[in-house]
C-alpha positions in Angstrom: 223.3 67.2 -36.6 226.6 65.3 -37.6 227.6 62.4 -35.8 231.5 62.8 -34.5 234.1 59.7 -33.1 235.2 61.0 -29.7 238.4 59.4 -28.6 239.5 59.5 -25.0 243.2 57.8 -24.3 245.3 58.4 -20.7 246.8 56.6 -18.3 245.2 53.9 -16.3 242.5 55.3 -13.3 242.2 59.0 -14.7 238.7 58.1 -14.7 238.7 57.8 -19.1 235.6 55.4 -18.6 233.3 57.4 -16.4 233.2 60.5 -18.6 233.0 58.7 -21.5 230.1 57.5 -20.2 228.7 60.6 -19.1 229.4 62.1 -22.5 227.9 59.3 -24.6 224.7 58.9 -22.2 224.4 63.0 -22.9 224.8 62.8 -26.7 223.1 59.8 -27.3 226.4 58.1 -28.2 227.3 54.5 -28.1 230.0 54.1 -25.6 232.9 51.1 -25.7 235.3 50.6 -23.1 238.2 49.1 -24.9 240.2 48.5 -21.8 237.1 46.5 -20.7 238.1 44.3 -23.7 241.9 44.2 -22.6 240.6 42.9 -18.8 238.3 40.2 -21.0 241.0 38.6 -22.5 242.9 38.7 -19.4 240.3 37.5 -17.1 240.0 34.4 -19.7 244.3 33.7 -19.6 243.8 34.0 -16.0 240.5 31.3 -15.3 243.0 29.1 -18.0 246.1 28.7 -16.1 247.5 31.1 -18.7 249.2 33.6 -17.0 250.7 33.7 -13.1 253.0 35.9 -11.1 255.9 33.6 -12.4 254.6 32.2 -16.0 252.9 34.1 -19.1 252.1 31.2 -22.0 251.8 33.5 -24.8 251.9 31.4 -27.2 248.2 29.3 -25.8 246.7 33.0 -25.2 247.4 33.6 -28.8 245.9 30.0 -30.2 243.0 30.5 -27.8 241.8 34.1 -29.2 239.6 32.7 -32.1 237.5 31.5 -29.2 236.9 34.3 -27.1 233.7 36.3 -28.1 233.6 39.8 -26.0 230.4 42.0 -26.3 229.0 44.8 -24.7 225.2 44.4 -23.5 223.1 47.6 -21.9 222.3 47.4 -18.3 219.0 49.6 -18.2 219.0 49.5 -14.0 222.6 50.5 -14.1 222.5 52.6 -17.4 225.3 51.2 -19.0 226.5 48.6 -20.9 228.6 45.6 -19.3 231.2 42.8 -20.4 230.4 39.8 -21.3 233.3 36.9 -22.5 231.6 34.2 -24.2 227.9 34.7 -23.2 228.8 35.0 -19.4 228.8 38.8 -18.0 232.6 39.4 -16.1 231.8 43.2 -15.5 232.1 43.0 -11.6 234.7 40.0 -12.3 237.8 42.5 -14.9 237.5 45.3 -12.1 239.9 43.5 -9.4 243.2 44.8 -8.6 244.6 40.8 -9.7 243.4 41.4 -13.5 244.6 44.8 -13.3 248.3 43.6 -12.6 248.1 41.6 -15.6 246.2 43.6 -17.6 249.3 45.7 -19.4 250.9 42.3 -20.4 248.4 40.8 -21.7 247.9 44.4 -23.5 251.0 44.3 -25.1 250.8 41.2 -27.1 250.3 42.5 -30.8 247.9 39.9 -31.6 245.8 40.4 -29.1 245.3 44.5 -29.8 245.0 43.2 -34.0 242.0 40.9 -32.8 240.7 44.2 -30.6 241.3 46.9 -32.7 239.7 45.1 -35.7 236.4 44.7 -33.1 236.9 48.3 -32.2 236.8 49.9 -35.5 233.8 48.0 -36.7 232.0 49.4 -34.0 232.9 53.1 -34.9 232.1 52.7 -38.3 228.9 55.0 -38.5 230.0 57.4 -35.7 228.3 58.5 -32.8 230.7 56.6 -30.7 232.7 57.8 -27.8 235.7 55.4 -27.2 238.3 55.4 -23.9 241.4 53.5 -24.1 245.4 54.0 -24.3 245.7 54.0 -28.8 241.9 55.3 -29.8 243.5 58.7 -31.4 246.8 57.0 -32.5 246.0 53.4 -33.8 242.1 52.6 -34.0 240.1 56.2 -35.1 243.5 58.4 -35.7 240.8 60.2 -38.2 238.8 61.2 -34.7 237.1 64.3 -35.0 238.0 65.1 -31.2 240.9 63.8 -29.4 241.7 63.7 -25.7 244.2 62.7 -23.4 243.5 62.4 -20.0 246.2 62.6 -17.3 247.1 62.7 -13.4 249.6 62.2 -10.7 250.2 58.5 -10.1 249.6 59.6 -6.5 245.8 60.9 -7.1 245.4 57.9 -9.4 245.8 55.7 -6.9 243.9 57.0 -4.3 241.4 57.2 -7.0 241.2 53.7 -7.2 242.1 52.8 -3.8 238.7 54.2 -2.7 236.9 52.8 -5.8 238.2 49.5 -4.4 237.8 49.5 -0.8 234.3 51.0 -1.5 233.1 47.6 -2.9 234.9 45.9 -0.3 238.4 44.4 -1.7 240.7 44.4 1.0 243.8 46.1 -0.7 246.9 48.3 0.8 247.0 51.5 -0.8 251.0 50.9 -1.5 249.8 47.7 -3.7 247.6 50.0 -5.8 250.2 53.0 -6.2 252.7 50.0 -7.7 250.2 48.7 -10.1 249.4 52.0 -11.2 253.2 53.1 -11.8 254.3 49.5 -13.0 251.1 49.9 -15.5 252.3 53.4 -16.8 256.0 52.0 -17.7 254.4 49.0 -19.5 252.0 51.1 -21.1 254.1 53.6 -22.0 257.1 51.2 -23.2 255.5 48.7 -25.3 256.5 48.1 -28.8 253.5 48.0 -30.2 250.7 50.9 -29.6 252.4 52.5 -26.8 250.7 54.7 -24.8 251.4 58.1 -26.2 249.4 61.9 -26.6 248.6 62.3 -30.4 249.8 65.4 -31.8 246.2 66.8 -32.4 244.5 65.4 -28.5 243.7 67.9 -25.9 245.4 67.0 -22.6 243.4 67.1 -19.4 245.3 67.1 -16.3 242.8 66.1 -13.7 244.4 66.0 -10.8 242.3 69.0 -9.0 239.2 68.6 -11.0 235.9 67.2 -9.6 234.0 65.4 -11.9 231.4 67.9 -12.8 234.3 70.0 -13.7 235.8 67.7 -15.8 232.1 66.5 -17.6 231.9 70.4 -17.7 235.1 70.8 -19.9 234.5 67.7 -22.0 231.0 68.4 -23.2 231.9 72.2 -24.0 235.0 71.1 -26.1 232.7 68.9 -27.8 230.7 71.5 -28.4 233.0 73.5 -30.1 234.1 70.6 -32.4 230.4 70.2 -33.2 229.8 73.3 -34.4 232.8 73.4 -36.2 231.2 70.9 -38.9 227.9 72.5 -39.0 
């Protein structure tokens, strides 16, 4: 059976990574998060004195790429893979609501998404991939045999991850989260380079009423269909 490049792009907490895992886990796909690899590279500004509520040294982020190494390593217990910045695995360490405030600036540097996207493509060279982020179907695989955008109320998006986070025990206010989640949107959306935009050939999946099942449900039989489109 051919092997397809499934790219997934929407806004932040539309839950992109969790049915791209589902997906990949069912076809036997390797999965990347690329905004795993975003939260890397902002984790590492942030552990450097890089970047603060009041300074961003752009300039030392940029000198200090060349000497961050992100990979992806499979978790068998958990059953999927998780990030690790220079040999050290940062998967529980990215998901905080303080790299998640960052995240967009650090996003929108255009040296930082050259070193990424370069990583990214490489990885989906022989297919079989499914890939989440906020440029897969316009910038790294616009040649994607099946595009999607996801989307959702900035309301159910963060409640979304509200729970997510208050279910691992952060103390947040739900406010906070509904601010990062809007403020993430204008940056993603607004950024010169790579903004956050529907390709003209991605199907849009508004998930705001949707349960997951639903949602896997409607993914894997639009896969389906582009599947047996090639055969």
């Amino acid at each position: 059976m051919n092997k397809i490049t499934i790219a997934i792009d929407g806004f932040s907490s539309t839950g992109k990574s969790t049915v791209a895992k589902q997906l990949a886990k069912h076809l036997g796909y390797v999965y990347v998060d690329t905004g795993a690899m975003y939260r890397a590279v902002t984790f590492y500004a942030m552990e450097n004195g890089l970047i603060g509520d009041d300074d961003f040294n752009v300039e030392a982020l940029i000198y200090q790429l060349p000497h961050m190494e992100i990979a992806f390593k499979f978790n068998e217990t958990l059953g999927f893979a998780e990030v690790y910045l220079n040999g050290v695995n940062i998967e529980k360490k990215i998901r905080t609501l303080e790299v998640s405030s960052f995240v967009s600036k650090v996003a929108a540097i255009s040296q930082v998404r050259h070193k990424l996207v370069e990583q990214q493509q490489r990885m989906g060279k022989d297919k079989g991939i499914v890939m989440d982020g906020r440029d897969i179907g316009t910038v790294v695989f616009p040649d994607a045999e099946l595009k999607l955008f996801m989307t959702a109320s900035a309301e159910k998006r963060a409640m979304r991850r509200y729970e997510e986070l208050t279910g691992r025990g952060d103390n947040v206010i739900y406010e906070d989260v509904l601010f990062n989640v809007q403020e993430r949107d204008r940056i993603d959306t607004t950024r010169e380079d790579s903004p956050l935009v529907k390709a003209n050939d991605a199907i849009e999946i508004d998930n705001s009423n949707m349960t997951l099942d639903e949602q896997f449900d409607k993914i894997l039989s639009l896969t389906k269909m582009t599947l047996e489109s090639l055969e």
